[in-house]
Every structure is written in structure tokens, then in C-alpha cells.
FIPA-881124 format. One record per residue (C-alpha): residue in one letter; x, y, z. Coordinates in pm, 1 decimal. Layout:
+---------+----------+----------+----------+
: residuo :        x :        y :        z :
+---------+----------+----------+----------+
:       a :        X :        Y :        Z :
...
+---------+----------+----------+----------+
END
This chain:
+---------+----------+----------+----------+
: residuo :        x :        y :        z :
+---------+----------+----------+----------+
:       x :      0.0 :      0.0 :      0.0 :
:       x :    298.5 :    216.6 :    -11.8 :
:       x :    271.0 :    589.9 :   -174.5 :
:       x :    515.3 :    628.2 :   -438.7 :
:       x :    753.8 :    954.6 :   -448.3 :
:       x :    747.2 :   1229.7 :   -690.7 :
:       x :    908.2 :   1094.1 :  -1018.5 :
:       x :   1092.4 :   1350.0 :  -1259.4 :
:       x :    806.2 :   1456.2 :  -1485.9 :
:       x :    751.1 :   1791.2 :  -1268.1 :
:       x :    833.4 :   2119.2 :  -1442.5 :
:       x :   1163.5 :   2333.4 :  -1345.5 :
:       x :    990.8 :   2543.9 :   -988.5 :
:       x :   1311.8 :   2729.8 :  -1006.9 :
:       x :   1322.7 :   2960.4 :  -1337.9 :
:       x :   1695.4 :   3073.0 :  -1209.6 :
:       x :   1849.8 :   2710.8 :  -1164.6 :
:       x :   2080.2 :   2633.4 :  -1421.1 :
:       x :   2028.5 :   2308.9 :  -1658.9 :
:       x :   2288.6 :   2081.2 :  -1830.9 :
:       x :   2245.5 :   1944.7 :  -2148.9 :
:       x :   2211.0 :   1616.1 :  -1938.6 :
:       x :   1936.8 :   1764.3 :  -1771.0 :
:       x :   1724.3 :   1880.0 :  -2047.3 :
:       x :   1732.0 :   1579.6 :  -2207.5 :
:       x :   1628.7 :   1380.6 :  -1878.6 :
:       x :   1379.8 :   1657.0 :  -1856.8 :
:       x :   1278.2 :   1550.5 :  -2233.5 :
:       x :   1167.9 :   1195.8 :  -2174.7 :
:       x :   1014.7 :   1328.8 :  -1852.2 :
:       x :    789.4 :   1521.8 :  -2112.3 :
:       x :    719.9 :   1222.8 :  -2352.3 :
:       x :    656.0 :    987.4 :  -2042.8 :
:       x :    392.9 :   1323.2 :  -1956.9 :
:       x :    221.7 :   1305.9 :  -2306.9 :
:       x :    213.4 :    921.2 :  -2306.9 :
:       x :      5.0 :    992.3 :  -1974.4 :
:       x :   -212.4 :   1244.4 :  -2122.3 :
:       x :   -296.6 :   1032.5 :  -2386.5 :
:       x :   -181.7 :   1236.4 :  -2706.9 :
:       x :   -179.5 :   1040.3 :  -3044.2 :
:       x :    172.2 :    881.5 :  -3141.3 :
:       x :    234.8 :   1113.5 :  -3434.7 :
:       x :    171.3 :   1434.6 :  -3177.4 :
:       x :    346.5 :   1258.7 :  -2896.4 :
:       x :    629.3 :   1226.8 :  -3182.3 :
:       x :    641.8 :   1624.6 :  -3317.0 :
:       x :    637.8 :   1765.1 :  -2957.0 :
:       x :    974.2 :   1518.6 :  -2896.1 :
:       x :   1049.3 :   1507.4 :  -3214.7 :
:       x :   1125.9 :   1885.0 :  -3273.9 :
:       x :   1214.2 :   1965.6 :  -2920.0 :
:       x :   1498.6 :   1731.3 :  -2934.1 :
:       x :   1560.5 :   1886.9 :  -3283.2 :
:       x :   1625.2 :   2230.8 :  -3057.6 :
:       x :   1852.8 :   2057.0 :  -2815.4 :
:       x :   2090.8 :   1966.7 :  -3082.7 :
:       x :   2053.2 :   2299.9 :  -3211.8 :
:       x :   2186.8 :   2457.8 :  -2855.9 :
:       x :   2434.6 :   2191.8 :  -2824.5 :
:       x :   2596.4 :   2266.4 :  -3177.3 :
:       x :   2517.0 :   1941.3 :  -3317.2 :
:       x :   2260.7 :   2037.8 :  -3506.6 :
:       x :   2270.5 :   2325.9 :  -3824.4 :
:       x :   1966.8 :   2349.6 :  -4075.6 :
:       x :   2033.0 :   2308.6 :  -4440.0 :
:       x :   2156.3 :   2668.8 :  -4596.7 :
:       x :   2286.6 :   2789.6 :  -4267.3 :
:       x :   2514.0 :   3059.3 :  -4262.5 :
:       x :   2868.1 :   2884.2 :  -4161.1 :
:       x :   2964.2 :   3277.3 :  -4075.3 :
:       x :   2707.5 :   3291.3 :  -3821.2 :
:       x :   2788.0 :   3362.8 :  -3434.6 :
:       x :   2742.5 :   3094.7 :  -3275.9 :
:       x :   2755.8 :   3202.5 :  -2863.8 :
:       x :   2524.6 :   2914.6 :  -2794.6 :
:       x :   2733.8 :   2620.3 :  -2827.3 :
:       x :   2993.7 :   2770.9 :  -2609.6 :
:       x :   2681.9 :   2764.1 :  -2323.5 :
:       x :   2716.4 :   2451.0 :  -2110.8 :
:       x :   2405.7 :   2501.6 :  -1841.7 :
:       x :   2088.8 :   2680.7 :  -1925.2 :
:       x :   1830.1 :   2941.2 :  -1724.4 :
:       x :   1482.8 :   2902.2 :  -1852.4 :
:       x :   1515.7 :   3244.0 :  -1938.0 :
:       x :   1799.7 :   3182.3 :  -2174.3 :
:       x :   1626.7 :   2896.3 :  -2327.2 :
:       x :   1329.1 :   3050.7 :  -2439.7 :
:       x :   1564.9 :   3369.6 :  -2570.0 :
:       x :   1750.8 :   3112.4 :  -2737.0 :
:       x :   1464.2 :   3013.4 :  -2928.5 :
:       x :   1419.3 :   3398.2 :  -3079.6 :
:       x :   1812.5 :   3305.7 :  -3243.6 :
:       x :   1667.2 :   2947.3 :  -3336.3 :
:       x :   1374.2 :   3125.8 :  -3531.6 :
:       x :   1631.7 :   3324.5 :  -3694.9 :
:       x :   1833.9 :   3070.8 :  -3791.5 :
:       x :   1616.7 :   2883.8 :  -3972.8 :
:       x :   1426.4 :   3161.5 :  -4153.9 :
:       x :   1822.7 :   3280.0 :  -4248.2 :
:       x :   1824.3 :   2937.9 :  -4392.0 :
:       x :   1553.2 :   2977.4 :  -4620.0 :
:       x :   1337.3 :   2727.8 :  -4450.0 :
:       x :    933.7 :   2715.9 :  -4566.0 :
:       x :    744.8 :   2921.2 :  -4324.9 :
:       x :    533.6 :   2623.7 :  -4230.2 :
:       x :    857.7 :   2456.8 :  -4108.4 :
:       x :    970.7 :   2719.8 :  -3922.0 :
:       x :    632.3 :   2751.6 :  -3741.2 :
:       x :    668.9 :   2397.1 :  -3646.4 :
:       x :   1029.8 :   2336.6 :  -3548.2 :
:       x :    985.6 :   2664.9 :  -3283.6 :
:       x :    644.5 :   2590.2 :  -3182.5 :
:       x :    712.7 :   2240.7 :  -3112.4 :
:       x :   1005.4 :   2320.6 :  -2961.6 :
:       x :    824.1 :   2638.2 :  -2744.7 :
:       x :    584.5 :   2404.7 :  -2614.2 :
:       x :    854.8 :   2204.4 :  -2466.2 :
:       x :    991.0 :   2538.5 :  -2291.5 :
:       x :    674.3 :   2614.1 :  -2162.4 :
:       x :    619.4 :   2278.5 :  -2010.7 :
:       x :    956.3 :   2320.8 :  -1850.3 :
:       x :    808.7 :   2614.7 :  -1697.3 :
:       x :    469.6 :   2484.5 :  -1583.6 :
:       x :    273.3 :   2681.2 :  -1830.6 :
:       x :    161.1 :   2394.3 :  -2062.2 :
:       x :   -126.5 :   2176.2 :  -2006.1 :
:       x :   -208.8 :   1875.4 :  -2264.9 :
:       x :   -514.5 :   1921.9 :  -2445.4 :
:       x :   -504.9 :   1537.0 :  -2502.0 :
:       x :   -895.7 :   1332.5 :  -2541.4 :
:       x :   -766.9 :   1166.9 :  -2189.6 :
:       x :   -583.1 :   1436.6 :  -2021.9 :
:       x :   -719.2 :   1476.0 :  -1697.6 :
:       x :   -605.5 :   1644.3 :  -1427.8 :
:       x :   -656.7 :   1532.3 :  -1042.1 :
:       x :   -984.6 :   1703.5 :   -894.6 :
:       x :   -894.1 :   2016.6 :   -787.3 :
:       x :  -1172.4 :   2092.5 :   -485.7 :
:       x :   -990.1 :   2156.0 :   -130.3 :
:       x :  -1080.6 :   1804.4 :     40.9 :
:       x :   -978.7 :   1501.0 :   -169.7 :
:       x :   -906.7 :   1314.7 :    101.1 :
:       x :  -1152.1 :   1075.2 :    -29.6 :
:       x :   -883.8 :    964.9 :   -276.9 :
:       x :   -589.0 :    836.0 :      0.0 :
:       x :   -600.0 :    428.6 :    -14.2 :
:       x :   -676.8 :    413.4 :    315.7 :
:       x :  -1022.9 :    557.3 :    314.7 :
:       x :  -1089.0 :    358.2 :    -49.1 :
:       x :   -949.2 :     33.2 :    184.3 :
:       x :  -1202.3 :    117.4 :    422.5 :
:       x :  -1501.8 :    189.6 :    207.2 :
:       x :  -1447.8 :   -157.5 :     53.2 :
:       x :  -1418.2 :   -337.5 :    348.3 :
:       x :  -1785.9 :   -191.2 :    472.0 :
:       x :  -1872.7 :   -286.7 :    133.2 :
:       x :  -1787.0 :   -677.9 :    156.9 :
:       x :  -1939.7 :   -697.6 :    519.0 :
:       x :  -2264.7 :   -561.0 :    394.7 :
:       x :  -2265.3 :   -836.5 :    117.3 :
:       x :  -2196.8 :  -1105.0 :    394.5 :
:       x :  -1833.7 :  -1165.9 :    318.9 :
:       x :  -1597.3 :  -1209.3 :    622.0 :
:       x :  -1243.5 :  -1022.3 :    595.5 :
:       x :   -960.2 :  -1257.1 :    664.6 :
:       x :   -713.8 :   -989.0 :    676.0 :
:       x :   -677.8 :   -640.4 :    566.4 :
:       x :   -324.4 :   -466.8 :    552.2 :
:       x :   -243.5 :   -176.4 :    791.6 :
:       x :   -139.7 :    161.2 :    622.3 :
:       x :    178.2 :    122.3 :    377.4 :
:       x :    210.0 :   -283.3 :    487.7 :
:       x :    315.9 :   -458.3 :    199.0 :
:       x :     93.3 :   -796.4 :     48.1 :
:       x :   -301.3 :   -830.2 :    -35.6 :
:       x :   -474.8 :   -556.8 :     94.5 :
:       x :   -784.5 :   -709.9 :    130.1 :
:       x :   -831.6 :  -1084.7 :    180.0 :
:       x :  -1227.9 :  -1162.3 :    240.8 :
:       x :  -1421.8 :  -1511.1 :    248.2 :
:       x :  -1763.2 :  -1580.9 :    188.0 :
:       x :  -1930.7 :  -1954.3 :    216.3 :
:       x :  -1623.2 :  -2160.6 :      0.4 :
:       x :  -1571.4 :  -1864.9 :   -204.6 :
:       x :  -1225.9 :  -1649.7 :   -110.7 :
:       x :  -1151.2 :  -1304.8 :   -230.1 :
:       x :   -827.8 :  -1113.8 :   -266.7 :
:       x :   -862.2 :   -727.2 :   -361.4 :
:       x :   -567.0 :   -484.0 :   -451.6 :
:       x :   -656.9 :   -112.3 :   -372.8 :
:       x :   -481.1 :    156.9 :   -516.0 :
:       x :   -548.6 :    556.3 :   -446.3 :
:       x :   -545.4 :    839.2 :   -662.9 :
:       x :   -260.7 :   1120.7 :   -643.7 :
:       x :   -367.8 :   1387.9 :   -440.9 :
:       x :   -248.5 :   1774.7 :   -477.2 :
:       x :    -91.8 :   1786.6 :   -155.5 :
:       x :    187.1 :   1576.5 :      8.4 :
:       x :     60.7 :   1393.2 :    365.4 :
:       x :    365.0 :   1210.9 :    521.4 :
:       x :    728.5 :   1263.6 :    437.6 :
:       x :    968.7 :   1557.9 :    413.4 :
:       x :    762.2 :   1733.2 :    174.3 :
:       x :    427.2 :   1729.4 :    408.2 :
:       x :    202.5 :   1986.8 :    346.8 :
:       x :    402.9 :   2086.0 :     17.6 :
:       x :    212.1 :   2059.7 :   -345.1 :
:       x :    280.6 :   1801.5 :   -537.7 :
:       x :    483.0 :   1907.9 :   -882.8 :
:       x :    456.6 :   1593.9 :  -1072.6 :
:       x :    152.8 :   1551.2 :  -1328.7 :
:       x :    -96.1 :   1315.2 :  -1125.3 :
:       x :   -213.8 :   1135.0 :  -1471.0 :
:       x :     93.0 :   1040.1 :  -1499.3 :
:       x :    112.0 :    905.5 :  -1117.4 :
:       x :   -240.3 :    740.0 :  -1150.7 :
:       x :   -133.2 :    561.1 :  -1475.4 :
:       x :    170.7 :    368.7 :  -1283.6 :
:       x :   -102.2 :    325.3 :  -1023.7 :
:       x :   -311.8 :    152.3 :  -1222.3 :
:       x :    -29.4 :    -34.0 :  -1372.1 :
:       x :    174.1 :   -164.1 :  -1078.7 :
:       x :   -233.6 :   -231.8 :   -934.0 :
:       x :   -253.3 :   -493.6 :  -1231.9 :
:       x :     38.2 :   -655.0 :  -1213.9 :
:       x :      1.4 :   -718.5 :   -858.5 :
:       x :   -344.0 :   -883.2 :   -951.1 :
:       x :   -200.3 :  -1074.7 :  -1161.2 :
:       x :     68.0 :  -1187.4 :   -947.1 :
:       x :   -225.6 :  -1334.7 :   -670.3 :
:       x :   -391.6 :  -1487.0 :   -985.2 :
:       x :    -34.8 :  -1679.8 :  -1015.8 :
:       x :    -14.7 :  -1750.3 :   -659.0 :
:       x :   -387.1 :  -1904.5 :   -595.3 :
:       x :   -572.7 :  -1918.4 :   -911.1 :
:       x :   -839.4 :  -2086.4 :   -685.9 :
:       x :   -959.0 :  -1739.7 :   -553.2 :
:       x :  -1102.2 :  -1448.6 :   -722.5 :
:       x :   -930.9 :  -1117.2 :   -746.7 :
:       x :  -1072.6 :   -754.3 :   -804.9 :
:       x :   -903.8 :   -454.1 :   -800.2 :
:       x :  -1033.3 :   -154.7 :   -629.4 :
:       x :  -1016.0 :    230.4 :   -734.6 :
:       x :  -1121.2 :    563.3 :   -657.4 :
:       x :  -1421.6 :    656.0 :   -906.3 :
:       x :  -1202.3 :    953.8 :  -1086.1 :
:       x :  -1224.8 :    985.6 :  -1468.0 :
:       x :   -847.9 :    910.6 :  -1572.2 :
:       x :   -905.3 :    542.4 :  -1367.4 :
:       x :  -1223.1 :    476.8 :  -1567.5 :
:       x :  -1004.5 :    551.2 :  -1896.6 :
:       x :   -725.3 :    322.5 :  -1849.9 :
:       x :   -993.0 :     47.5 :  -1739.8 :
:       x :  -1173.5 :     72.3 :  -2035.7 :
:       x :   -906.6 :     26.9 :  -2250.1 :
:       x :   -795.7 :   -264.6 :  -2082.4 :
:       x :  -1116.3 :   -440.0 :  -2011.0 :
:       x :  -1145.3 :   -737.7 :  -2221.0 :
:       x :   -797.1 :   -888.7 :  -2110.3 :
:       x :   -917.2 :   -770.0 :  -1723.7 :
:       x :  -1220.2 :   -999.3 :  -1844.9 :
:       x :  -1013.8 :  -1271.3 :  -1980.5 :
:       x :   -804.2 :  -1275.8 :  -1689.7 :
:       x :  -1134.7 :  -1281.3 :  -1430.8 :
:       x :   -994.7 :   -941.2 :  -1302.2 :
:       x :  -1302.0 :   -762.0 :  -1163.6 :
:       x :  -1243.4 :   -410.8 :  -1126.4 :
:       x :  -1453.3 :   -221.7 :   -872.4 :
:       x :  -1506.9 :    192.3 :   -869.0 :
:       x :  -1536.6 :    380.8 :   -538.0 :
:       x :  -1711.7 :    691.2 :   -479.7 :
:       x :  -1593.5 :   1035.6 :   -267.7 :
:       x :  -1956.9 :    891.4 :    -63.3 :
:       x :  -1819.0 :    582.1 :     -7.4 :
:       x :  -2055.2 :    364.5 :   -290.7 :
:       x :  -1867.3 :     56.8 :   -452.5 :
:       x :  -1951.3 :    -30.4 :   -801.0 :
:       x :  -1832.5 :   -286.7 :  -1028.3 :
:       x :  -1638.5 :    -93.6 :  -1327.4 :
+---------+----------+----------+----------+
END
């Protein structure tokens, strides 16, 4: 049941602290592992990288468009760390470079836009507009989303439908969260939360989270699957189910893995912020 710790997909908080190449291009698959999340199609996920890796060549000195002017100062690749001030200035030279270069306006547009959008991510002013991006609910209590109170919820739940709980795990205690009986049936769920906004244990208590929560909530979901399948391994005599908050990003990723849930015998069951369980 243990929380997981911010990953790297958060935007740069500090606009003065000063970024490597190394670090951009960590910070670069944090952004592709962000649009993945948000659900963009392959081909955008692919001209957001695409051309924003295209840029990081560019400030590196590896990269020169085609008609470039060899006589052309270039400051940039003598620059080892980067301000997010000087990398979205360095995109004004960029633009000039490849307009100097006779590029198609159209080209142009999209090698700096592209490339802009990955600057402004950096900075926390982009937002997907993906189909599935989703961000976590943003009203002051969602307490209703910790594991804990899910965990509970469920276990009121199965006593209400006459099972008896075997076991239940106690906050972050690793192993089946829920084990339940019922007659000769026997029951093993895996609950997962959903990302909240702010932190609740840890050195960063009472701090905002900076990391996207779709992104969170999709290795949720995933490491909440394989761990279902792993009891399915261990006692294929008992049913499993999986147990989530009732949040739209959750109901996504189920639904575009339901049949092999279904295959598998993987119920999947949806809790409310009133507490209602319902099978997904």
C-alpha cells in the first residue's frame, strides 16, 4: 500500500536554476513519459519530442539546418548550463536561424512551436489538451482519494454483502490488501489511491505536489494490475478484483484494458468520494 515519491516529470519550480544538457534531455523523456500519460496520439506525442529534441541539438551545436550561414555567431554552443530564461531567448536566435536558412514558413512555425511548447512545459505553463488528459480534482478536500479511506469503504462494502475479511493490511504494509471469504468462495482485492495535490507524510508534508498526477495514476493503475495478476499466479483458486477511486483518468485506463481484465477474471470495482462501490 505504499505511496510512491514524486518521479521526474515535474516542471523546473526554479526559473533561475541552471540546466545541463544532461538535464534537459532527462527533462525531455520526462515530457514524452507526460504526453504518453495524457494520452496524445503517437504522431503528436512524436512532433512535440520530435522537434524539441531537434532544438537541443541545435543549442548543443550538433545540429545546423540546411543553408545555414557557416559565418554565423554561434555564442550558444559555447553555453554549457541553461536558465529558462535563456532557453526561451535562445529560441528567438533558433527562429532566426532557420528563416536565415531559407526554410518554408510552415517549417519554421513547427520546429519553434514544437520546440516552445517544450519550454513552456519546462516552466509549468503547458497543459495537454489530449482526449484523456485529466487532471486530479482540484476541490480543497480530496481526502476521499488516500488508499486508506478507499481500503475502508471496501471493506464496509464486503461486510454488507456477507463476506468475512480474513485480513486487511495496515497503512503502507506490503501484500493483499484485502483478503475476504464468503461460504467456500475467497476473495483477494488490490486497492490503489489516486494522487492527491498535496503531500501527507514525508519531508515534503504539506508541500504541493509538482509531478503531473495522470501520470502518477497511470503507474497506479499499472503496478495495481500486475500485482493482480501476481495473486492470480499464486492461488488461481480465488477471485481477485481490483479496487479504485471513481475519478475519470481510472475509468479511462480500465476501459481500454477491459477485455484482457475480463479474460483474466480481473473484476475491477469503482469507489465513490460517498463511499458507494460499483463494479467498473
Amino acid at each position: 500500500m505504499s505511496e510512491l515519491s514524486d518521479n521526474a516529470t515535474a516542471p523546473v519550480a526554479d526559473g533561475s536554476k541552471l540546466l545541463a544538457m544532461a538535464d534537459l534531455q532527462q527533462r525531455l523523456r520526462d515530457f514524452e513519459s507526460y504526453l504518453i500519460a495524457e494520452e496524445l496520439t503517437p504522431s503528436a506525442r512524436f512532433t512535440y519530442v520530435d522537434q524539441a529534441s531537434r532544438y537541443l541539438r541545435w543549442l548543443k551545436g550538433d545540429y545546423r539546418p540546411r543553408n545555414a550561414s557557416a559565418s554565423l555567431d554561434d555564442s550558444r554552443s559555447r553555453r554549457h548550463t541553461w536558465t529558462l530564461a535563456e532557453l526561451r531567448m535562445d529560441l528567438v536566435g533558433y527562429r532566426t536561424e532557420l528563416q536565415a536558412a531559407r526554410m518554408k514558413p510552415s517549417a519554421v512555425k513547427t520546429y519553434t512551436e514544437r520546440s516552445e511548447t517544450f519550454v513552456r512545459w519546462l516552466e509549468g505553463r503547458y497543459t495537454s489538451r489530449g482526449p484523456n488528459g485529466l487532471p486530479l480534482p482540484v476541490q480543497d478536500d480530496d481526502s476521499w482519494l488516500d488508499e486508506a479511506n478507499i481500503q475502508r469503504h471496501v471493506v464496509a462494502w464486503l461486510k454488507a454483502e456477507g463476506w468475512t475479511i480474513v485480513r486487511q493490511a495496515d497503512g503502507r504494509e506490503h501484500g493483499t490488501d484485502i483478503d475476504a471469504e464468503r461460504g467456500d468462495s475467497r476473495l483477494a482485492i488490490e486497492v490503489k489511491g489516486h494522487p492527491r495535490r498535496i503531500h501527507t507524510f514525508g519531508a515534503n508534508k504539506g508541500q504541493e505536489r509538482k509531478w503531473h498526477p495522470g501520470a502518477q495514476a497511470r503507474t497506479y493503475y499499472g503496478n495495481a494490475v500486475h500485482t493482480a495478476i501476481t495473486m492470480l499466479h499464486a492461488d488461481p483458486d480465488r477471485s481477485v478484483a481490483i479496487a479504485l477511486p471513481d475519478v475519470a483518468v481510472y475509468r479511462g485506463l480500465v476501459d481500454r484494458s477491459r477485455d484482457p481484465l475480463h479474460q483474466l477474471q480481473i473484476e475491477v470495482w469503482f469507489v465513490n468520494e460517498d463511499g458507494q462501490v460499483r463494479h467498473g
